[in-house]
C-alpha positions in Angstrom: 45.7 8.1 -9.6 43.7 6.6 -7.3 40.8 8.9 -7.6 40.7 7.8 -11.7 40.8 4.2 -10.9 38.0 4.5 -8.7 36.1 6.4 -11.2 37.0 3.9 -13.5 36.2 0.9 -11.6 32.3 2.6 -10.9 31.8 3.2 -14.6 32.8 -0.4 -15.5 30.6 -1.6 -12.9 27.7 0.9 -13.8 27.8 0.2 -17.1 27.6 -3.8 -16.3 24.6 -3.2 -14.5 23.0 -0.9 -16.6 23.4 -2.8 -19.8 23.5 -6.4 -18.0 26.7 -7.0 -19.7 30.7 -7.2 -19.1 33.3 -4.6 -18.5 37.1 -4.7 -18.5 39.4 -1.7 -17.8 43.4 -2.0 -18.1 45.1 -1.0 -14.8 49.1 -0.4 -14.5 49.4 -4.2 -17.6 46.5 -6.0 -15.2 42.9 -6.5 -16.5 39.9 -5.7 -14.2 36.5 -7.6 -15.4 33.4 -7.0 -14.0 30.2 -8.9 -14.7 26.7 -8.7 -14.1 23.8 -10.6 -13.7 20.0 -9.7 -13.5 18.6 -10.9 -10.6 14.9 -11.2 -9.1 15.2 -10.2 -6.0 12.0 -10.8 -3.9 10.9 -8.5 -1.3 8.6 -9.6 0.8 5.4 -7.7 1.8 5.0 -5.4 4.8 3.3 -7.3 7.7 -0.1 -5.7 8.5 -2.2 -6.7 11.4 -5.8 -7.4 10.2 -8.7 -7.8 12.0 -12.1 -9.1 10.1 -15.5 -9.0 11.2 -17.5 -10.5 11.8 -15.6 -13.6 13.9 -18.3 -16.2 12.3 -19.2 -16.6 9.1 -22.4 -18.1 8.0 -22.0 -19.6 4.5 -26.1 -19.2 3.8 -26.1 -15.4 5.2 -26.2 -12.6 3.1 -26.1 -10.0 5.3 -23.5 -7.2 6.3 -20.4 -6.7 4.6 -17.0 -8.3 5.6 -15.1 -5.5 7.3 -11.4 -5.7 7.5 -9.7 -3.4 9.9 -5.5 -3.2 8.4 -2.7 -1.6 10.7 0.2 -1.0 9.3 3.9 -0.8 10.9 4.6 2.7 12.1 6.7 3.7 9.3 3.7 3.3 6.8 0.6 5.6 7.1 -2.6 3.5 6.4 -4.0 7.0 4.4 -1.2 5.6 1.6 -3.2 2.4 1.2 -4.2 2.2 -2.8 -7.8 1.0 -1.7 -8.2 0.2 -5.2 -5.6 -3.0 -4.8 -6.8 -4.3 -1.4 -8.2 -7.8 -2.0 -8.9 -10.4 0.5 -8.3 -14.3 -0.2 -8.5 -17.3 1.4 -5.0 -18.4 2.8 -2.5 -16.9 4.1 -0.1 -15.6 1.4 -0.5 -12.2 -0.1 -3.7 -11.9 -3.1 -3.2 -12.5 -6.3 -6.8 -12.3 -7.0 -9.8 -12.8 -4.2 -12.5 -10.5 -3.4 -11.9 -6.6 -4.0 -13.1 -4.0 -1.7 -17.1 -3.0 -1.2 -18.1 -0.2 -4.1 -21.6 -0.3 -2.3 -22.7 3.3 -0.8 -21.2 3.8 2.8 -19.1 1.7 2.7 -16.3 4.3 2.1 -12.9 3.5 3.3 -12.7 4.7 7.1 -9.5 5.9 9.1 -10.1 5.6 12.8 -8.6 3.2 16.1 -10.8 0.2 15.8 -9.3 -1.4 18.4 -7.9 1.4 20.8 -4.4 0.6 20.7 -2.9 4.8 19.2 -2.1 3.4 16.2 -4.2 4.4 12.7 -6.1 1.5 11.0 -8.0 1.7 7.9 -11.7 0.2 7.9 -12.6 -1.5 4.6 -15.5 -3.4 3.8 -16.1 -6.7 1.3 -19.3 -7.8 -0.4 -20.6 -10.6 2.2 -21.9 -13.1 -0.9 -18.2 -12.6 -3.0 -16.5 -13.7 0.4 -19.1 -16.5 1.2 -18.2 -17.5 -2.6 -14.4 -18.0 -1.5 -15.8 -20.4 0.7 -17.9 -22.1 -0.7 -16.4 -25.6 -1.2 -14.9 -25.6 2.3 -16.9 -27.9 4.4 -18.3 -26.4 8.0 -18.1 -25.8 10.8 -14.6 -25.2 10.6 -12.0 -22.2 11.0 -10.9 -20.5 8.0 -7.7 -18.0 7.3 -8.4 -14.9 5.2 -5.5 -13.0 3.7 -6.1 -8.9 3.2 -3.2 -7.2 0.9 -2.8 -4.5 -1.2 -0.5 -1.6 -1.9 1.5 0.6 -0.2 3.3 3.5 -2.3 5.4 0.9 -4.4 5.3 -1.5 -1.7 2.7 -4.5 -0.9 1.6 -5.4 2.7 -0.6 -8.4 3.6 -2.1 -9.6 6.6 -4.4 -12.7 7.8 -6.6 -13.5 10.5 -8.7 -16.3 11.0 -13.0 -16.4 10.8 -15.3 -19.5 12.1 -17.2 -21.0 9.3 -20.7 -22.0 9.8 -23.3 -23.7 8.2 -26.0 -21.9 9.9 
């Protein structure tokens, strides 16, 4: 008997969440109700260490790329990065829009050890004049946070690190 209740209970409570609806089941003259409510539940990104180069930015260059190296935590493997969704913003929370990834010619995604530590980090490059264009109302010489996320299989990670601006 116990076996059927419990069977019982899981359908009602399956089919409350499936359908976002109510349930009741008669036990032994009782009533048992469940309900269910959709719910956003928030998840909040993976936390990448990012490094960008270069450390100074001058907002009348237009020179090199912006390179971001992105580590990931060791349970993620950088090689699952969707390169196509990395962005880099100005701020620290994760992009909702910002500058996308380099198309130019080499300037290919990379995987390598940037910074020596055993641990895989993807290089990625952004278009110097779209980040200076982030920028540009931000008066200088000052220091500036930059925000690189993306995707991760279903998942998004997001990292900052900060960049002096300069006028020359």
């Amino acid at each position: 008997m116990l076996r059927t209740v419990v069977v019982i209970i899981f359908l009602a409570v399956l089919c409350g969440a499936t359908f976002g609806a109510a349930a009741s089941v008669e036990l032994d003259g009782g009533i048992l109700q469940v309900f269910s409510y959709a719910v956003d539940i928030e998840i909040p990104p993976i936390s990448a260490e990012v490094d960008i180069k270069p450390e100074s930015l001058q907002k009348k260059s237009a020179g090199q790329p912006v390179i971001a190296f992105i580590e990931l935590p060791q349970e993620y493997d950088v090689t699952d990065i969707d390169v196509a969704t990395v962005r880099l913003c100005l701020g620290t929370a994760p992009c909702a829009g910002g500058v996308a990834s380099d198309g130019a010619p080499g300037a290919t995604p990379e995987v390598g050890d940037h910074d020596g530590d055993g641990i895989a980090d993807l290089k990625i490059s952004f278009g110097r004049c779209e980040v200076i264009a982030l920028v540009s109302d931000v008066p200088a010489p000052v220091v500036v946070t930059f925000t690189v996320s993306g995707k991760v299989g279903p998942y998004i990670f997001a990292g900052s690190d900060t960049v002096r601006l300069i006028n020359d």
